[in-house]
C-alpha positions as MATLAB code, in Angstrom:
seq = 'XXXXXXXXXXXXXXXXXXXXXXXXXXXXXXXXXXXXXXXXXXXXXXXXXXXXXXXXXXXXXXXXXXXXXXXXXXXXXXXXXXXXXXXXXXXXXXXXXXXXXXXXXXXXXXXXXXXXXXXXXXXXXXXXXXXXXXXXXXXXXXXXXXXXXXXXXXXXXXXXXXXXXXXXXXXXXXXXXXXXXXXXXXXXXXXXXXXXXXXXXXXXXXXXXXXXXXXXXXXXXXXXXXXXXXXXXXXXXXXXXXXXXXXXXXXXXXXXXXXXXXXXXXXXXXXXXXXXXXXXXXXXXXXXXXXXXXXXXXXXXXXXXXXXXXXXXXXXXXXXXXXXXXXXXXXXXXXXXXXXXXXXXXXXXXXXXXXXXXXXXXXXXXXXXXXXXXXXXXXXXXXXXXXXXXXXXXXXXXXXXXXXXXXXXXXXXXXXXXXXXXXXXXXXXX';
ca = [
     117.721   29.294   16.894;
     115.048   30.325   14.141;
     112.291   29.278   14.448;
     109.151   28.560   11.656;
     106.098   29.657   14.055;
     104.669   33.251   13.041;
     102.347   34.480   15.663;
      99.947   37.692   15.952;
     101.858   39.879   18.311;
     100.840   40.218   21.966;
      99.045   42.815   23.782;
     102.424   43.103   26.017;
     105.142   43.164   22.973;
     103.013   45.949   21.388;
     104.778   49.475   20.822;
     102.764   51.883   23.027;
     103.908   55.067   21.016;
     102.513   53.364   17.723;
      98.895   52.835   19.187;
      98.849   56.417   21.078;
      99.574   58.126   17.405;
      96.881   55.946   15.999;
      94.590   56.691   18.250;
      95.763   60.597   17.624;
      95.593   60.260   14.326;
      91.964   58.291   14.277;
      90.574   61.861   15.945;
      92.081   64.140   13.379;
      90.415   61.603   10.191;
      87.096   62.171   12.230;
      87.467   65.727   12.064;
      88.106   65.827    8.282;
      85.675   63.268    7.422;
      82.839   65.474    9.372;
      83.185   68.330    6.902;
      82.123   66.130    4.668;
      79.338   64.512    6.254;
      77.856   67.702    7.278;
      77.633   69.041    3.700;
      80.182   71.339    2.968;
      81.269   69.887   -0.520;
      77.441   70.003   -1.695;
      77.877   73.635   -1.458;
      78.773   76.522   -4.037;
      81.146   79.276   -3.799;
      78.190   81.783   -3.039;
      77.099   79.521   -0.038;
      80.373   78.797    1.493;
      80.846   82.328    1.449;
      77.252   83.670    3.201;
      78.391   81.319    5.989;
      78.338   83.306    9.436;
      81.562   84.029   10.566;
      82.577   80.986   13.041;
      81.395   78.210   10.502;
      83.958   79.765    8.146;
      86.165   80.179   10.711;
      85.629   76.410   11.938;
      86.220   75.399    8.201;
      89.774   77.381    7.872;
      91.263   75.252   10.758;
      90.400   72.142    9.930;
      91.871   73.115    6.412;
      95.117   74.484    8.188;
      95.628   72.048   11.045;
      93.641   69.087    9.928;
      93.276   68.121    5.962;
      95.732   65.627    5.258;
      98.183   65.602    7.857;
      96.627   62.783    9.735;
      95.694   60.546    6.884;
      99.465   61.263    6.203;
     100.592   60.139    9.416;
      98.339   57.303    9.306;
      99.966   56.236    6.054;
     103.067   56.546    7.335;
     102.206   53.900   10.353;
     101.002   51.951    7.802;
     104.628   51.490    6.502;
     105.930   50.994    9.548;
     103.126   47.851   10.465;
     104.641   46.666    6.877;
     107.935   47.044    7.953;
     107.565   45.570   11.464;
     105.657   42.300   10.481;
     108.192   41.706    7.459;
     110.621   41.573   10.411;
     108.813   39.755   12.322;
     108.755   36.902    9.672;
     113.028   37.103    9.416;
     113.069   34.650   12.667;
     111.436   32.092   10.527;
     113.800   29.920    8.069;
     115.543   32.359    5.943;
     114.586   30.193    2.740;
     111.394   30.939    3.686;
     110.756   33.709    4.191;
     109.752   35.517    1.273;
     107.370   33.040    0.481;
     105.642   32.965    3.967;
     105.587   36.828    4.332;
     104.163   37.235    0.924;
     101.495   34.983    1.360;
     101.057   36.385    4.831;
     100.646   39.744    3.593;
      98.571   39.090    0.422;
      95.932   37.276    2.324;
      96.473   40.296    5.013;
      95.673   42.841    2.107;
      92.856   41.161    0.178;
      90.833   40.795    3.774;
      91.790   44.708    4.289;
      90.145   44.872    0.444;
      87.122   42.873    1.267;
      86.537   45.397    4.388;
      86.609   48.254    1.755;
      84.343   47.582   -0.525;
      81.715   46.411    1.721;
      82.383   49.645    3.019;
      82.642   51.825    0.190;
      79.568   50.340   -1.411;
      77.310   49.773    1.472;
      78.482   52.661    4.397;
      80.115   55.481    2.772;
      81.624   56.546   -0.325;
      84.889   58.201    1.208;
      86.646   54.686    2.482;
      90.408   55.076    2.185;
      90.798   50.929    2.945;
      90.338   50.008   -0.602;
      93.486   52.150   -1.718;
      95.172   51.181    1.058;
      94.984   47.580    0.227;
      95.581   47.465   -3.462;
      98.673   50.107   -2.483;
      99.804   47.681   -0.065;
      99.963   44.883   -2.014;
     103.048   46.582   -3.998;
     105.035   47.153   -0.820;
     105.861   43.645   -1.550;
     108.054   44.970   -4.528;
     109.747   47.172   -2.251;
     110.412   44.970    0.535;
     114.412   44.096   -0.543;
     115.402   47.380   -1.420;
     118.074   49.134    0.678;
     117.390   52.797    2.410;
     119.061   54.577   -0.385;
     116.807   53.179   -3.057;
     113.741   53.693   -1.185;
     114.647   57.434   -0.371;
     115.365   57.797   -4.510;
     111.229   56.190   -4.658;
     110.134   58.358   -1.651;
     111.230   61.316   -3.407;
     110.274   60.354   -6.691;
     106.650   59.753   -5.579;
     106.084   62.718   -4.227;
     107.230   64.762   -6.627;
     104.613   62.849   -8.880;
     101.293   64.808   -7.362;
     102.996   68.283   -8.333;
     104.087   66.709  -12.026;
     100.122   65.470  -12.449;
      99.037   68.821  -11.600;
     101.273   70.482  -13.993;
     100.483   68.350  -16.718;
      96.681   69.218  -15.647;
      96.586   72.931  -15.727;
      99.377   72.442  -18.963;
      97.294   70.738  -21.123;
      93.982   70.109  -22.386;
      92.936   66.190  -20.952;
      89.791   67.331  -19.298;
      87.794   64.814  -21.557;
      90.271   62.099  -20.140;
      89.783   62.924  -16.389;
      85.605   63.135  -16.657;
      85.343   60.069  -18.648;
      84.251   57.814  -15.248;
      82.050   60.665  -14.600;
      80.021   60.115  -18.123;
      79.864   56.376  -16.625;
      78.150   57.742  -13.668;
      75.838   60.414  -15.907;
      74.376   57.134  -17.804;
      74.593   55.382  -14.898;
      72.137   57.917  -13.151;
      69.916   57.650  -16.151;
      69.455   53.850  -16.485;
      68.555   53.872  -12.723;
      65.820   56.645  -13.230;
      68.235   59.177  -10.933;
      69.103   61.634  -13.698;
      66.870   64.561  -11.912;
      68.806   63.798   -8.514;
      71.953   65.444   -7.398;
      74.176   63.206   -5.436;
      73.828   64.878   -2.266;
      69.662   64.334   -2.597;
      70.524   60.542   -2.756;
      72.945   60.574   -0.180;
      69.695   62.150    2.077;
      67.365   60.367    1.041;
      64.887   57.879    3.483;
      65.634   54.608    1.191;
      68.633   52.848    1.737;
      68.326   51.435   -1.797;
      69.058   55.251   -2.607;
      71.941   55.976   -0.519;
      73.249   52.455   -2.051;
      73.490   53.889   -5.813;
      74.773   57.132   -4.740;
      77.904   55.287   -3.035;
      78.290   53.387   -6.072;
      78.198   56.364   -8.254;
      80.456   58.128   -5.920;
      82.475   54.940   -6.397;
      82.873   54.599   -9.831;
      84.888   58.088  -10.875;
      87.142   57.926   -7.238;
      90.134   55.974   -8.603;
      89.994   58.809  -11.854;
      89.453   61.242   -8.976;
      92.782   59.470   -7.079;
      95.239   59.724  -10.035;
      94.060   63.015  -10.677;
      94.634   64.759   -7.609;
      98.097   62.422   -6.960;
      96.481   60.538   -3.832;
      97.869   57.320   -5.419;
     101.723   57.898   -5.720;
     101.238   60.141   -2.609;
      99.842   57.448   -0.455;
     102.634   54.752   -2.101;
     105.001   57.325   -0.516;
     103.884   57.967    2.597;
     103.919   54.054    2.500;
     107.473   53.855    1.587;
     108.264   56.127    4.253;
     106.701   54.316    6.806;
     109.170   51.226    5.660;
     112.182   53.505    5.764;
     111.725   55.306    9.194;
     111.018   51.608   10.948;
     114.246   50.603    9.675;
     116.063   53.545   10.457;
     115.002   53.880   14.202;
     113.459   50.360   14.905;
     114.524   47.549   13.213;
     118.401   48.426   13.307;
     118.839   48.929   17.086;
     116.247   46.552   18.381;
     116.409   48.279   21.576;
     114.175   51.386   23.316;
     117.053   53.591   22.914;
     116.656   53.810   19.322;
     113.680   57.093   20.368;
     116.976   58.679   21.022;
     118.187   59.163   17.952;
     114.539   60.679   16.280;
     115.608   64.089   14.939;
     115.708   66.829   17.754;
     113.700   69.208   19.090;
     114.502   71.744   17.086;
     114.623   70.496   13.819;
     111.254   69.143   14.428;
     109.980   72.362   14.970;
     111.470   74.138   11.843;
     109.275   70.720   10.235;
     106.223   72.029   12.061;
     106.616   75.937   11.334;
     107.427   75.170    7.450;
     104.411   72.769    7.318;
     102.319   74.991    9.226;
     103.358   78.100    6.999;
     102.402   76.549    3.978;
      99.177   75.035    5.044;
      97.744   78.431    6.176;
      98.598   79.146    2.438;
      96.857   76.173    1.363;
      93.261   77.010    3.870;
      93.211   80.718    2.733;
      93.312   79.391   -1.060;
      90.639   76.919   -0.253;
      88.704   79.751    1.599;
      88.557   82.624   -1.318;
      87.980   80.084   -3.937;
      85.825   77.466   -2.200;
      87.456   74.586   -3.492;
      90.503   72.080   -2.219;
      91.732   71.388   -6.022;
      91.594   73.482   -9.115;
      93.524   73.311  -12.626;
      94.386   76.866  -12.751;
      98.011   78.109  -11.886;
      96.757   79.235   -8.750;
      95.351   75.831   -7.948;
      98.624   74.190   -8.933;
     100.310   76.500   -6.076;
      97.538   75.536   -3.745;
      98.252   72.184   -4.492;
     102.306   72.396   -3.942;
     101.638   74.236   -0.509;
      98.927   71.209    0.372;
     101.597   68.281   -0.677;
     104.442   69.694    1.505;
     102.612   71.233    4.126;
     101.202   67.970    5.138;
     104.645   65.897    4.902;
     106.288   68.681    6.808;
     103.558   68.169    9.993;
     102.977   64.640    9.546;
     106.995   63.841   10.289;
     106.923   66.847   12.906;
     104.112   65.184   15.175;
     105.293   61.460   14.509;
     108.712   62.823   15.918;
     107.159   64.631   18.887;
     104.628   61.645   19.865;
     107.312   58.971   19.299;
     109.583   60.457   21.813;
     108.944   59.077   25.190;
     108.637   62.251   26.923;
     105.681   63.659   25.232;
     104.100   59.573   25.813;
     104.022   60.661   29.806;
     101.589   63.144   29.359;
      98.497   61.771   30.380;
      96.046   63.382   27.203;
      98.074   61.094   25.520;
      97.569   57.735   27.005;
      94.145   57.269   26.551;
      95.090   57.408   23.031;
      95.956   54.166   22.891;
      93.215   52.472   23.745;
      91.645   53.656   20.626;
      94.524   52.877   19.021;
      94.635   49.422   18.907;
      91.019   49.223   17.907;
      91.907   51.543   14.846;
      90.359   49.488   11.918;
      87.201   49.197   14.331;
      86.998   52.264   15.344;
      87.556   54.109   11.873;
      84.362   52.220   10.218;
      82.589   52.322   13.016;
      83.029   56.266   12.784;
      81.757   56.594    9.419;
      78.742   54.085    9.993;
      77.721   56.678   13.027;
      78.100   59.641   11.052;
      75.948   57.814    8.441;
      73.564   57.368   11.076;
      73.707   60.641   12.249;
      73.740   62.908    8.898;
      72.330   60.650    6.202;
      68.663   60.521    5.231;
      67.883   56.684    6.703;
      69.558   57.958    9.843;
      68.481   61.625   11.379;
      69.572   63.477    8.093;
      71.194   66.238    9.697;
      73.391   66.627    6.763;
      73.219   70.354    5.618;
      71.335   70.882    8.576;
      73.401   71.440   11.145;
      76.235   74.372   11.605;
      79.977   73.745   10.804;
      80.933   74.713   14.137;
      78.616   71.615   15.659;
      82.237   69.549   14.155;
      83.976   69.772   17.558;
      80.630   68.599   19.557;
      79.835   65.283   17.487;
      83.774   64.707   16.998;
      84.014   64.946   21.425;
      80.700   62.762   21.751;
      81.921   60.151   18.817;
      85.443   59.627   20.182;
      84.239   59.251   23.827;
      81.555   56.449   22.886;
      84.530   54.873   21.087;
      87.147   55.327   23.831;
      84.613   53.860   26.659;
      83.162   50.605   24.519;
      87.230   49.976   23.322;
      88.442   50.461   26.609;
      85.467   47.743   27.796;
      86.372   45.235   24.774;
      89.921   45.598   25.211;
      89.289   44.119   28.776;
      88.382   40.412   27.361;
      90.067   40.374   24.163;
      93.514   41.499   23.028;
      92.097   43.382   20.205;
      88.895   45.428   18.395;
      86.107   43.105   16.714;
      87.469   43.679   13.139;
      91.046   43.611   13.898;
      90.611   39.925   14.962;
      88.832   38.613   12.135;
      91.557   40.627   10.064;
      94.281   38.645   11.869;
      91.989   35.372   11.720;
      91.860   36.008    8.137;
      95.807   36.619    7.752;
      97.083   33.871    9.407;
      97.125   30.302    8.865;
      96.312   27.640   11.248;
     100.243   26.323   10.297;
     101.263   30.120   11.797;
      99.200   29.598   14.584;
     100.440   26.381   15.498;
     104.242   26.433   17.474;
     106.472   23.941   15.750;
     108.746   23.701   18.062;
     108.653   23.049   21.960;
     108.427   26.295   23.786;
     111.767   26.175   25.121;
     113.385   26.067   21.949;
     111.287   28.871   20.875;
     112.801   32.480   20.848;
     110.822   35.717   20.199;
     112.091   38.677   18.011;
     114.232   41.816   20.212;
     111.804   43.784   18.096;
     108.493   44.368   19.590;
     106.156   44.392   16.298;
     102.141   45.402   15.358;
];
């Protein structure tokens, strides 16, 4: 018997394997987002190469292991949450259920929005929720489409990145992609910052300082997006998310559905390819100091970047989701950061604000690239203890609450029917 009550799902009907790789994939963003925050893309060419030895060293894996295979993979999971709460809605009436879903997931995106730009405009100017959301809310267009279709947009979206790039280094639109950037130039002016380099705002004592420079850095980022094909490429790791749920969750409904991930061996020639070509993409990145370029070599830096991180992102979403790696015992603690992820993500960058910004201890271009490893191990440890000690009394992080508060309606909330006439999905959702 359907049933019209739509509840947030329970601690105990959560999918371990999808928390553990969130929690995996929340270290590797906090890894990336540290090379930032400790000044490397302040400097020049010169000064990335005087580095001693082991900073450059640090910097080349993090390009080759790190740089966007775990936004990838969190991408992907973000499909897969899409995919699992669109299900989740199917038990309701099926007349209506497009209605209920899309106004369950439009209120769900908008909240996700209103969490970006208080982030992007008053924490840091590298949030990823704002795209996220306004990506997110097209999902809904995709949400009827059979696999078939969605592999045709899958493939078609990621070829777009490569296309944009080709176009780029074809023909002569520079005046097109800078135009946000003479926004921020006057911008700068009218504000009385035109002697001021970003980076001096960003480590600067006032706050009112490190305000403008976020808005600044704000302003040219969805320019910034297209350009470098984050948009389609995030729209595709969406879609891809969608697709793999219903290939190996939704359709079985069952825990023997991890049996039919690819196998071991496939996953592998995944991880050598993507491996293979990122190397190519960190030893670009390390003779020419820079992760994008419109010459014909950047264009091949670019394809190798692209693929590379699709290849690894499936690779280690195959390994972790099979239950066999999920015994391991590095892994389980995973999970507890996990399902704080929203939490723990802006909490991240507002410590590394803290930590490296001018208002904070400005250690920002003061500290050596190798010191990565020792603030990500001290920053994930302070997270893992205090989510471990929410997580005790409540079912969820701080923000992922009001998120959920914000989703739902009181009607959701609220059982229409008498509990034994109520019937849960097979499908354990997020």
């Amino acid at each position: 018997m359907k049933t019209n009550t739509i509840k947030p799902i329970q601690p105990r009907d959560r999918l371990a394997q999808l928390d553990i790789i969130r929690g995996f994939c929340l270290c590797g963003i906090l890894f990336a987002n540290l090379v930032s925050f400790t000044g490397f893309y302040s400097l020049s060419l010169i000064e990335i190469q005087q580095l001693p030895f082991v900073d450059r060293a640090t910097l080349f894996l993090i390009d080759w292991l790190v740089e966007g295979k775990f936004y990838a993979m969190f991408s992907i999971l973000f499909g897969v949450g899409f995919a699992l709460q669109h299900q989740k809605f199917s038990n309701i009436d099926r007349n209506e259920i497009q209605t209920s879903f899309k106004n369950f997931w439009i209120r769900r995106m908008l909240a996700l929005l209103l969490f970006g730009l208080l982030h992007i405009f008053f924490i840091w100017h590298g949030d990823i929720l704002t795209l996220y959301s306004l990506l997110g809310l097209l999902l809904l267009s995709f949400s009827s489409l059979n696999q078939q279709n969605l592999r045709r947009w899958i493939y078609f979206l990621f070829s777009l990145p490569i296309v944009i790039h080709l176009i780029l280094y074809l023909s002569n639109t520079h005046w097109f992609w800078s135009s946000f950037s003479q926004i921020v130039s006057e911008l700068k002016t009218s504000l009385g910052y035109s002697n001021q380099t970003l980076l001096e705002l960003r480590t600067s004592n006032r706050v009112q300082d490190v305000f403008f420079a976020n808005i600044m850095s704000a302003i040219p980022r969805p320019m910034s997006y297209l350009q470098t094909g984050r948009i389609p490429e995030v729209l595709a790791y969406f879609l891809t998310g969608i697709y793999l749920a219903q290939q190996y969750l939704i359709q079985t409904h069952h825990k023997d559905s991890l049996l039919q991930l690819p196998g071991n061996r496939t996953l592998l020639k995944y991880l050598v390819s993507g491996l293979i070509m990122s190397f190519g993409y960190a030893y670009i990145k390390a003779i020419t100091g820079s992760p994008f370029s419109t010459s014909l070599l950047g264009v091949f830096q670019g394809v190798l970047y692209h693929i590379g991180a699709i290849f690894i992102a499936l690779a280690l979403l195959g390994y972790l989701f099979k239950p066999s790696q999920l015994s391991h015992s590095i892994l389980k603690p995973l999970a507890v950061l996990g399902r704080c992820s929203l939490s723990n993500y802006l909490a991240q960058t507002s410590l590394c604000v803290i930590l490296f910004y001018g208002y904070g201890l400005a250690l920002m271009g003061q500290v050596a690239f190798t010191t990565i490893l020792g603030f990500a191990v001290a920053i994930l440890t302070i997270q893992y203890y205090v989510s471990a000690y929410w997580l005790k009394h409540f079912s969820q992080g701080p923000l992922e609450l009001i998120w959920r508060k914000m989703a739902y309606t009181e009607h959701q909330h609220s059982p229409l029917h008498s509990s034994k006439n109520r019937r849960t999905s097979p499908l354990k959702g997020q």
